[in-house]
C-alpha positions as CSV (number, residue, x, y, z in Angstrom):
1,X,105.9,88.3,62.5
2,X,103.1,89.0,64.1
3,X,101.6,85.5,64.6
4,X,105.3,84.4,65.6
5,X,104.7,86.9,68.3
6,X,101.3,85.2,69.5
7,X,103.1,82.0,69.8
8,X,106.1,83.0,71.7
9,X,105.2,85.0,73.8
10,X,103.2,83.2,76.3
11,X,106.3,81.0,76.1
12,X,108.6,83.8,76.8
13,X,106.5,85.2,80.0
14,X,105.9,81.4,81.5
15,X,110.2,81.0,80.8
16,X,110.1,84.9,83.0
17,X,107.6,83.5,85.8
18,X,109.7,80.4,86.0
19,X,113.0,82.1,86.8
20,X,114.5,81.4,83.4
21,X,117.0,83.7,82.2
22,X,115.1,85.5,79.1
23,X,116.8,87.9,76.7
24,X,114.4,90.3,74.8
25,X,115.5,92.8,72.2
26,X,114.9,95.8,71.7
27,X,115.8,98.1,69.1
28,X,116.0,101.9,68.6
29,X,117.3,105.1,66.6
30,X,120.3,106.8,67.9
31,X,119.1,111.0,67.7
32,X,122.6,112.1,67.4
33,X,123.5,110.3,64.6
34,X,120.1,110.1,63.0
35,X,120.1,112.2,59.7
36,X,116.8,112.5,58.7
37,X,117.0,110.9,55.5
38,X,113.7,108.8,56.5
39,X,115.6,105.8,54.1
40,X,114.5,103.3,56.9
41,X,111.3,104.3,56.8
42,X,110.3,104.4,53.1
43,X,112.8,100.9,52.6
44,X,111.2,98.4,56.1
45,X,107.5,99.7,56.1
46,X,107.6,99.2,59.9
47,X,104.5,100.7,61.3
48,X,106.9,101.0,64.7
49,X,109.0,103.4,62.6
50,X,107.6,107.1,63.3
51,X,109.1,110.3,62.6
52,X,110.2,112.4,65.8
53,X,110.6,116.4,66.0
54,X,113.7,117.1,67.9
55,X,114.3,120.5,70.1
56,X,117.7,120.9,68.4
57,X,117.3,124.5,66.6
58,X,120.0,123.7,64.4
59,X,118.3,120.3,63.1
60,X,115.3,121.3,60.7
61,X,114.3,117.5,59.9
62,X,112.6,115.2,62.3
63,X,114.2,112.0,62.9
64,X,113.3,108.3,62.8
65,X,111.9,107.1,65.8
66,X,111.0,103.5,66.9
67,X,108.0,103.6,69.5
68,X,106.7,100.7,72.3
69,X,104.8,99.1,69.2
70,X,108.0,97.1,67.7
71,X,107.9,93.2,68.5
72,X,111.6,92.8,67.5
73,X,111.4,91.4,64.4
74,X,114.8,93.5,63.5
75,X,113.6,94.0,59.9
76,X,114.9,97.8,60.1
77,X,118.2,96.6,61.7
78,X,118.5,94.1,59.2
79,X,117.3,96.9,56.0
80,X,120.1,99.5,57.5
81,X,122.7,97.1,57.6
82,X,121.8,95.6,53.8
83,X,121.9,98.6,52.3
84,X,124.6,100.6,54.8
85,X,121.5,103.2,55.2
86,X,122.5,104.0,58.5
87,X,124.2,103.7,61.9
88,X,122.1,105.2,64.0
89,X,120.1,101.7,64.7
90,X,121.0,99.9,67.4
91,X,119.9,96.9,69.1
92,X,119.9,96.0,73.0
93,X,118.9,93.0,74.9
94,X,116.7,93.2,78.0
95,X,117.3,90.3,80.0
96,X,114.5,88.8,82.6
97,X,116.2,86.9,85.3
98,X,120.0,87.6,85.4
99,X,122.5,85.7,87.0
100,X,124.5,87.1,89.8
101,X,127.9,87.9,87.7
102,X,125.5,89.7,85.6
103,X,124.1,92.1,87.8
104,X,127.8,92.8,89.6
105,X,128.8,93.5,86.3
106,X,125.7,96.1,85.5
107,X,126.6,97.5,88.6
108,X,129.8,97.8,87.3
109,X,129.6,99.0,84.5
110,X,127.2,102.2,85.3
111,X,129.7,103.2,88.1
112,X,132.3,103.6,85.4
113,X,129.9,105.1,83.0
114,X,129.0,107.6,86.0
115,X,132.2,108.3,86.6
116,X,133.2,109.1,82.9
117,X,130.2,111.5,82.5
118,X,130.6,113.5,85.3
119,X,134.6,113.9,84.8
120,X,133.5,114.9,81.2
121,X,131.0,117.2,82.9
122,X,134.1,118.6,85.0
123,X,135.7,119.7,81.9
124,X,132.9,121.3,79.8
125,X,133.3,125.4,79.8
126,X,130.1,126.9,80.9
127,X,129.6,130.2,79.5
128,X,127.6,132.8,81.0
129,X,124.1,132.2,80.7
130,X,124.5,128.5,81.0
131,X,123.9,126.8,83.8
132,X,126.0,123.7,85.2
């Protein structure tokens, strides 16, 4: 994957540099729904697949963690889904050079993403203690 990787992507930033529209993915572990079973780990061998200590006094075991190392060759993505390890992998795209209906759209969409998390923060009880 790696020598892939040395062929591509000089093709991939020259396709960027041009003004090409260029999707890259990325993939990562979800925290919340990460269990800590470390079954991605032990199953891909991905040295971009770390273990992470969380803050979260209630959660004793670190979780899986993919760091800036991972070329995207989505063998974890592709071992979780096999074996229905686990749903906490997910996959986005980065893309170089959108077209205009894209970025309207991005816009769009975080506006109503906004909007849902603060009306969600509306609701929440804060307790004593807590601060808003």
């Amino acid at each position: 994957m790696l020598n892939r990787q040395r062929r591509e992507k000089p093709l991939r930033n020259r396709a960027i540099a041009d003004g090409n529209r260029v999707e890259i993915p990325r993939f990562g572990v979800d925290q919340d729904v990460c269990t800590g079973d470390h079954a991605c780990i032990r199953l891909s061998g991905c040295p971009s697949l770390s273990l992470k200590k969380l803050d979260d006094p209630l959660r004793d075991d670190p979780v899986a963690h993919i760091d800036q190392s991972c070329v995207g060759c989505g063998n974890c993505g592709e071992v979780a889904d096999a074996a229905i390890l686990c749903p906490s992998f997910y996959e986005a795209k980065v893309v170089h050079n959108p077209s205009g209906f894209e970025t309207w759209y991005a816009g769009l969409r975080r506006r109503i993403i906004a909007w849902l998390q603060d009306r969600r923060a509306g609701k929440r009880l804060a307790f004593s203690g807590e601060s808003a």
